[in-house]
C-alpha positions as CSV (number, residue, x, y, z in Angstrom):
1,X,20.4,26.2,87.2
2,X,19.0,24.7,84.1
3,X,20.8,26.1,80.9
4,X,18.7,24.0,78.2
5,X,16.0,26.9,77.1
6,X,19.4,29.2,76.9
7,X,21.2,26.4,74.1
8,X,18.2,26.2,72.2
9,X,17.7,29.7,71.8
10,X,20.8,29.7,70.9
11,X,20.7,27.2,68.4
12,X,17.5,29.1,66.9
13,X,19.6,32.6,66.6
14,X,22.3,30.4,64.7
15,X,20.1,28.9,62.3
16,X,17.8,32.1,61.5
17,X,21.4,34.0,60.7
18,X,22.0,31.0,58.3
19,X,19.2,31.1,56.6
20,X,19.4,35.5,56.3
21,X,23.0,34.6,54.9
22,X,21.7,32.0,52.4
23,X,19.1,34.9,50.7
24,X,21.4,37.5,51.3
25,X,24.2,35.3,48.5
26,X,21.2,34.3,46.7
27,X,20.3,38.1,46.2
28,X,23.7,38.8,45.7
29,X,24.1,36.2,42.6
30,X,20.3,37.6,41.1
31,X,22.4,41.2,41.0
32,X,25.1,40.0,39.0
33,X,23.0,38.8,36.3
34,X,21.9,42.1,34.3
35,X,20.8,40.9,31.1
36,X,23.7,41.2,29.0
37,X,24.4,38.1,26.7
38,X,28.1,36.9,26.8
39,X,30.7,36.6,24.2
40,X,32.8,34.6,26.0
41,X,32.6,30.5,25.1
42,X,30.1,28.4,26.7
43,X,31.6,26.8,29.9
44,X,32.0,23.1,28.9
45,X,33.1,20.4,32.0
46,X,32.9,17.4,29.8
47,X,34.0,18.1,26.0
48,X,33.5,15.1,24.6
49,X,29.8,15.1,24.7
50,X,29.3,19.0,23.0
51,X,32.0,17.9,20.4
52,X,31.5,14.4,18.6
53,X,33.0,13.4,16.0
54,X,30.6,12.3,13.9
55,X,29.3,12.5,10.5
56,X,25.8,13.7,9.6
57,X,23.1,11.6,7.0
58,X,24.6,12.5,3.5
59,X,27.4,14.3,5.1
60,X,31.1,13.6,2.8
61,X,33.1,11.4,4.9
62,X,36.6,10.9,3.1
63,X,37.6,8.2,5.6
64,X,35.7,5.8,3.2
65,X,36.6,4.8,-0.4
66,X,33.4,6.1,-1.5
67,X,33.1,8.9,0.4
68,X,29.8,8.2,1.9
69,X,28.9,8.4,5.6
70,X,26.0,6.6,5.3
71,X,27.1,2.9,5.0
72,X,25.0,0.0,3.6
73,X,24.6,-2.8,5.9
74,X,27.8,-5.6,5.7
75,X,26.8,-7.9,2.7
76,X,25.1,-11.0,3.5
77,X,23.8,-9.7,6.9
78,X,20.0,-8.8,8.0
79,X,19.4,-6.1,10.7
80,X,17.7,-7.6,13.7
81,X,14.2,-8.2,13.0
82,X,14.3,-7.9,9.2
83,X,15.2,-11.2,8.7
84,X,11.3,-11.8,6.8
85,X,12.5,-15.6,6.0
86,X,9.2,-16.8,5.7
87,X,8.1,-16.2,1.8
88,X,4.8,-17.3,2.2
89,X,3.7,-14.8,5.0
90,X,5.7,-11.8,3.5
91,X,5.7,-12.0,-0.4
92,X,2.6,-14.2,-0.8
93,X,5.0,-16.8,-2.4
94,X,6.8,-20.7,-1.6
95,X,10.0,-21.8,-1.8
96,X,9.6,-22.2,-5.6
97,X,8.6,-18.7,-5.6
98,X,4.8,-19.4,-6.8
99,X,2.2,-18.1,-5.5
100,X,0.4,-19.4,-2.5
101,X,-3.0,-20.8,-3.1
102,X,-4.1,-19.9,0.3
103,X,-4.0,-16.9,3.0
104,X,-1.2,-18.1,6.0
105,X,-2.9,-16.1,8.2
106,X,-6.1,-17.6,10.4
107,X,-9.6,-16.1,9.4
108,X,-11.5,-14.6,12.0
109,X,-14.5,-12.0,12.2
110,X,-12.2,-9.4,13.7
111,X,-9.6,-10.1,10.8
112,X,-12.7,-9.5,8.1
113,X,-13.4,-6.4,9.4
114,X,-10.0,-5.2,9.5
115,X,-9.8,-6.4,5.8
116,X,-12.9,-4.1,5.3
117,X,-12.1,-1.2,7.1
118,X,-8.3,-1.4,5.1
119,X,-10.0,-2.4,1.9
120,X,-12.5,0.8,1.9
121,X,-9.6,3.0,2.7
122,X,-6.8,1.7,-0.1
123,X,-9.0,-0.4,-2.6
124,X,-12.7,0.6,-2.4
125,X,-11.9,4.1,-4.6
126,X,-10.7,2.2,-8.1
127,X,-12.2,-1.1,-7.7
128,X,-15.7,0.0,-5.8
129,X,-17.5,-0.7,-2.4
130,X,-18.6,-4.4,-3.8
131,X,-15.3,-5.0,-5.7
132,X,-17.3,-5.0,-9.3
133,X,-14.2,-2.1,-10.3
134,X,-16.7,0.9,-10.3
135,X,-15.0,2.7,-8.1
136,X,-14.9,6.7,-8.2
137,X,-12.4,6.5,-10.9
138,X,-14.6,5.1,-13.2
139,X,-16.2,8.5,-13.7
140,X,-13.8,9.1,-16.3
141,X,-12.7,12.9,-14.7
142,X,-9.6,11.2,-13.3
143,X,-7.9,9.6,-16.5
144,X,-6.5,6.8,-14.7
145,X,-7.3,3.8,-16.4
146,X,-10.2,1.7,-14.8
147,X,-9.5,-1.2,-12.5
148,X,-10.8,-4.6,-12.8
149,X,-13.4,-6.4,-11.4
150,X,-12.9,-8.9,-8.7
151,X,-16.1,-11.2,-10.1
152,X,-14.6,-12.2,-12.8
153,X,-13.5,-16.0,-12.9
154,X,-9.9,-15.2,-13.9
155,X,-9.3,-13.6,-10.4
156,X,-12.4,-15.7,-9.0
157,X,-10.2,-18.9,-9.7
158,X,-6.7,-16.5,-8.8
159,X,-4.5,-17.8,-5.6
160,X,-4.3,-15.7,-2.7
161,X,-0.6,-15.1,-3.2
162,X,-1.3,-13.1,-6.3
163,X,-3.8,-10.5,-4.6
164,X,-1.1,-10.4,-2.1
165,X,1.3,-9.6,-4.6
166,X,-0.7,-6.9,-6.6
167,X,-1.1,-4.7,-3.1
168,X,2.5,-5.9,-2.1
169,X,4.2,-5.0,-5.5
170,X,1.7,-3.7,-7.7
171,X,0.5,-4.5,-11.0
172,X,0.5,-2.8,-14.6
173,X,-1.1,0.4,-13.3
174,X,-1.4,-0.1,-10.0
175,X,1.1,1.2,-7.5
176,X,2.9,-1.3,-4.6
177,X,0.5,-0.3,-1.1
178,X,4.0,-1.6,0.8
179,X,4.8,0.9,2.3
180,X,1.1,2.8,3.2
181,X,-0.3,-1.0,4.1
182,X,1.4,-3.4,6.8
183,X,2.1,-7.3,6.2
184,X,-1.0,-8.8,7.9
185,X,-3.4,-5.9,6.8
186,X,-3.0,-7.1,3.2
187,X,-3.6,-10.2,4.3
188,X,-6.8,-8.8,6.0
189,X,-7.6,-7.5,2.5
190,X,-7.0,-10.1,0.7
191,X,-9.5,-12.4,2.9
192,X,-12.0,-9.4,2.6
193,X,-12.1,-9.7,-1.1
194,X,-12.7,-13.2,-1.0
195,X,-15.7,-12.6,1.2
196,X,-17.0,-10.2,-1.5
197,X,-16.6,-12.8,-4.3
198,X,-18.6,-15.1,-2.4
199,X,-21.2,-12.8,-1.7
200,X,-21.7,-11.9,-5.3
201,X,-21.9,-15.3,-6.1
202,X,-24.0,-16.9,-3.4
203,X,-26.9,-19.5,-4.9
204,X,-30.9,-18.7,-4.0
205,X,-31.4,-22.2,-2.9
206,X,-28.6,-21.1,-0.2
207,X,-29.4,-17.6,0.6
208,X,-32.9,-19.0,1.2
209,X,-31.6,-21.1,4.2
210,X,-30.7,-17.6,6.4
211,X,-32.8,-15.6,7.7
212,X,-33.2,-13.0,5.5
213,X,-35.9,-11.3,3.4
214,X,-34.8,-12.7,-0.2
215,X,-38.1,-11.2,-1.9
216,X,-36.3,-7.4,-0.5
217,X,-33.4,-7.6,-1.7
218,X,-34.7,-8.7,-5.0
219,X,-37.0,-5.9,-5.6
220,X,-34.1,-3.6,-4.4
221,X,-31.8,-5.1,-7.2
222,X,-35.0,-4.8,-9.8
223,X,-34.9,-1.2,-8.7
224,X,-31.6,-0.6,-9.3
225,X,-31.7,-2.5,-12.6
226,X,-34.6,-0.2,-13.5
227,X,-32.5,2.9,-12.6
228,X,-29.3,1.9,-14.6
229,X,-31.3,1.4,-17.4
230,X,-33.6,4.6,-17.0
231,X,-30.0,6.6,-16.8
232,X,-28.5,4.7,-19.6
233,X,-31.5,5.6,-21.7
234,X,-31.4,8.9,-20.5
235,X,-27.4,9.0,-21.8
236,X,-28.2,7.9,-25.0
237,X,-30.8,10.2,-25.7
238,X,-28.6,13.1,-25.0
239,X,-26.1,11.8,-26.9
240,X,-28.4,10.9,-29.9
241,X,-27.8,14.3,-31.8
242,X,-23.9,14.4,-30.9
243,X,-21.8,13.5,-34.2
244,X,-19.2,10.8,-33.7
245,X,-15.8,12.3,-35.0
246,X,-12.0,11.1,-34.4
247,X,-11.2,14.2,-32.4
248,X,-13.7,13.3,-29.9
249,X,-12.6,9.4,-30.2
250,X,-9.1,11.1,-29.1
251,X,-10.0,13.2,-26.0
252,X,-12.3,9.6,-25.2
253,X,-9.1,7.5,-24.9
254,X,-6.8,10.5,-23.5
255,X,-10.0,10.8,-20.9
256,X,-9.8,7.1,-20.0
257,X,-5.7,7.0,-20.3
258,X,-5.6,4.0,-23.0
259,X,-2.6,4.7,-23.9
260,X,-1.5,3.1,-20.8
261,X,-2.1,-0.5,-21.7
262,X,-2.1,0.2,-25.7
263,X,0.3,2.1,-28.1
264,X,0.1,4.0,-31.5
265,X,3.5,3.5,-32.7
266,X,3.0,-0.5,-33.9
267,X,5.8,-1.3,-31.1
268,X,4.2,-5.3,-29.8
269,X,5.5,-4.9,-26.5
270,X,2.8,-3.1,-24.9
271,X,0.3,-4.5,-22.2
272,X,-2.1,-4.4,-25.0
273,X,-2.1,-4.7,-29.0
274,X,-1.0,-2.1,-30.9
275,X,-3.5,0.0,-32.7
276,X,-1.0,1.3,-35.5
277,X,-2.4,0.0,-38.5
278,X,-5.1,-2.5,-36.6
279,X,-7.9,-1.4,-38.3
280,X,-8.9,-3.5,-41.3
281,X,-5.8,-6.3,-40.5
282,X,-6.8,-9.5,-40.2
283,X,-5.4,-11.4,-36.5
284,X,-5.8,-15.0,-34.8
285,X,-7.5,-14.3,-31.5
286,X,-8.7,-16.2,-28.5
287,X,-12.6,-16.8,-27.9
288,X,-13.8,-16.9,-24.3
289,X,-14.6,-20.8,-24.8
290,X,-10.7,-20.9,-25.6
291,X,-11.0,-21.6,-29.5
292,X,-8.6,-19.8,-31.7
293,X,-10.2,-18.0,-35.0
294,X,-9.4,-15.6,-37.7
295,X,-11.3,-12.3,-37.2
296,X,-11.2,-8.9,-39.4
297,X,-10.4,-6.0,-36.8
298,X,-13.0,-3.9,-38.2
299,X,-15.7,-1.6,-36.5
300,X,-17.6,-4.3,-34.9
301,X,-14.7,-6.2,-33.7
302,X,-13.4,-2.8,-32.0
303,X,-16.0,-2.5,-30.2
304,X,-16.8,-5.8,-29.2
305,X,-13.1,-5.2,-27.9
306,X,-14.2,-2.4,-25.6
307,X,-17.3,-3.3,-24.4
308,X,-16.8,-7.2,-23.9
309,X,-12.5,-7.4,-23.7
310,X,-12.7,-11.1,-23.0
311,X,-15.0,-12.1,-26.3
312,X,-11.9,-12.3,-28.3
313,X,-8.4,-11.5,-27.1
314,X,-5.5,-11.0,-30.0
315,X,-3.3,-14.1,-29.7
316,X,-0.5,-13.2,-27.7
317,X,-2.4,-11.4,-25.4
318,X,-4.9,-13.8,-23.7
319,X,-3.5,-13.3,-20.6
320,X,-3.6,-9.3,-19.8
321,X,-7.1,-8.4,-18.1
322,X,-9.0,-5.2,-19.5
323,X,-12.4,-3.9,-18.0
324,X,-14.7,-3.7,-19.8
325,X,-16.5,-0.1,-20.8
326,X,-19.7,-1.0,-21.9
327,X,-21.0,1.9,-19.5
328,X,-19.4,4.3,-23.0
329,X,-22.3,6.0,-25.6
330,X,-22.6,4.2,-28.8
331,X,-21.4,8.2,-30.4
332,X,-18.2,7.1,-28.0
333,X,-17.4,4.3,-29.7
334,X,-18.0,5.0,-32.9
335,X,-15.8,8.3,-31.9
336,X,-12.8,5.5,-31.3
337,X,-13.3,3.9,-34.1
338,X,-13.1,6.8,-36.6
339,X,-9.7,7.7,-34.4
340,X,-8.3,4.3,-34.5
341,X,-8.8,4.4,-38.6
342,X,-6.5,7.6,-38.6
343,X,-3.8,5.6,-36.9
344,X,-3.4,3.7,-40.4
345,X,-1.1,3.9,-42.6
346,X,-2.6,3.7,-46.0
C-alpha cells in the first residue's frame, strides 16, 4: 500500500499548526503592549555606543591647560586639502607677494559667463551693469559710499591680482566676498571685468570690422545722452529755488557717508584729507598730468574736488581713488561748501 499522500498530509497538518502557533505568540506579544510608557531604563546591549565620552563644540574640558575642547590644529600642520600653496591661484599674489599681472586661470566663453552671471549677482549692485560704478547704490537712499568705476585708467592699467585681492580681502569700504564667492569664481569675475573695460573702450575703426549696425548703437547712445541731459536739466530746475545752506551740505555728506573716507577732527590718517580747517588753507596737490602746484582750498577748489576727484589730489593722497559726483545739484555743492566752512576754526 502506498503511504506517500498520508506523510504529506501529514506534513501539511504540522506546518499549518506552526504557522497558527506563530500568530497565536505574535497576538500574545501585541496584548502585552497597552500603551503605558515605562520608567524603567532603556535596555542597552552595547553601552559604549549610548554613553561616549566625549566633549561637545565649546563644551569646558579641564583635561586641557586651557580648558577648551575645541583644539586648534597642531602648529605648523595643514588639514588635508587646505594646504592652498599656490599664491598665485589663491591670493592673487607671487612669491614676493605682488600682485599678479595676469589671471592663472585659462579664458574660455563658459568661464566669461560664469564671471557674468557671479559679477551681476555680487558686483553689478555698487559698481553697475557696465562697471561705470552706477550701481543702485548710487541713488544716494543707501548711504554707503559710491564705488568706483572700472574705466578709469588707474584700474584700466591695475594687474589682475589686485581685483583679485579687492573681492578676496576687500578694500577701504568694500567687504572680503571670501567666503559668499569660491576661488575660481573670482577669477571668473575678474576676467569678466576685463571684458567690460574693453568693451567700453573698443575703437570705431574696429567695431566697424564685425558685423554689427554701428549707426544703431550710435543713435541709441545720442538718445541716451539726450535723456541724461533732459533729466539733469530737469534736476536743476527743481532745484533752482532751493537755498544752499550748511544744514543741508550736512545731511548731503551723511546721505553719501563721506565721512567714511574723510574726517572732521584734523586727524591726517584718514583715507582722505581732513576737512578740519581746509577751507581757505593753502596745500601742494597733484594735477592729473602729475605736476605738483600750490592751490587755495577755496569754493571752487571744493568742488572741483567732488565733481572731478582726480583734477588735483592733496599731496599725500594721490594714490586713494574717489568717484566722482558730478551727478550732485550745483544748490548740493554749494550746500557742502557752506558746511565745510563751519568745520573752521577761526
Amino acid at each position: 500500500m502506498n503511504n506517500k499522500p498520508n506523510r504529506i498530509s501529514s506534513l501539511m497538518n504540522r506546518s499549518g499548526l506552526q504557522k497558527a502557533g506563530g500568530v497565536l505568540l505574535v497576538a500574545l506579544l501585541l496584548s502585552g503592549c497597552r500603551g503605558s510608557i515605562s520608567e524603567k531604563p532603556a535596555i542597552h546591549p552595547n553601552m559604549n555606543m549610548d554613553q561616549q565620552p566625549r566633549k561637545e563644540a565649546q563644551e569646558v574640558n579641564n583635561f586641557f591647560e586651557d580648558g577648551r575642547s575645541m583644539r586648534p590644529p597642531v602648529e605648523g600642520t595643514v588639514a588635508r586639502g587646505y594646504r592652498k600653496a599656490d599664491a598665485a591661484y589663491y591670493e592673487g599674489v607671487d612669491e614676493n607677494g605682488e600682485w599678479i599681472a595676469e589671471n592663472p586661470v585659462e579664458v574660455t566663453r563658459s568661464f566669461l559667463y560664469r564671471g557674468q552671471e557671479r559679477y551681476d549677482i555680487f558686483c553689478a549692485p555698487c559698481h553697475g551693469k557696465v562697471g561705470d560704478g552706477r550701481g543702485i547704490i548710487m541713488t544716494g537712499q543707501y548711504g554707503y559710499v559710491p564705488a568706483p568705476t572700472f574705466h578709469q585708467d588707474r584700474l584700466r592699467e591695475a594687474p589682475d591680482g589686485e581685483i583679485y585681492s579687492a573681492i578676496y580681502n576687500g578694500v577701504r569700504n568694500m567687504p572680503s566676498y571670501a567666503h559668499q564667492v569660491p576661488v575660481e569664481d573670482r577669477w571668473a569675475i575678474v576676467s569678466y571685468i576685463r571684458a567690460l573695460q574693453a568693451s567700453q573702450n573698443v575703437p570705431e575703426s574696429e567695431i566697424s570690422e564685425y558685423d554689427v549696425d554701428l549707426s544703431a548703437i550710435q543713435a541709441e547712445y545720442a538718445a541716451e545722452q539726450e535723456a541724461i541731459a533732459e533729466f539733469e536739466a530737469a534736476k536743476e530746475a527743481a532745484s533752482a529755488d532751493v537755498e544752499a545752506s550748511a544744514a543741508l551740505g550736512k545731511d548731503i555728506i551723511t546721505q553719501y557717508a563721506c565721512g567714511a573716507c574723510h574726517n572732521e577732527t584734523g586727524d591726517p590718517g584718514g583715507i582722505g584729507p581732513t576737512w578740519r580747517n581746509i577751507f581757505g588753507s593753502e596745500a601742494e596737490v597733484v594735477t592729473s598730468d602729475g605736476s605738483r602746484i600750490t592751490v587755495t582750498k577755496d569754493a571752487e577748489y571744493i568742488i572741483e574736488s567732488i565733481v572731478n576727484p582726480e583734477a588735483k589730489k592733496t599731496t599725500g593722497y594721490e594714490n586713494g581713488v574717489m568717484v566722482a559726483y558730478d551727478y550732485l545739484a550745483e544748490h548740493e555743492l554749494q550746500s557742502i561748501v557752506e558746511y565745510i566752512k563751519t568745520l573752521s576754526d577761526n
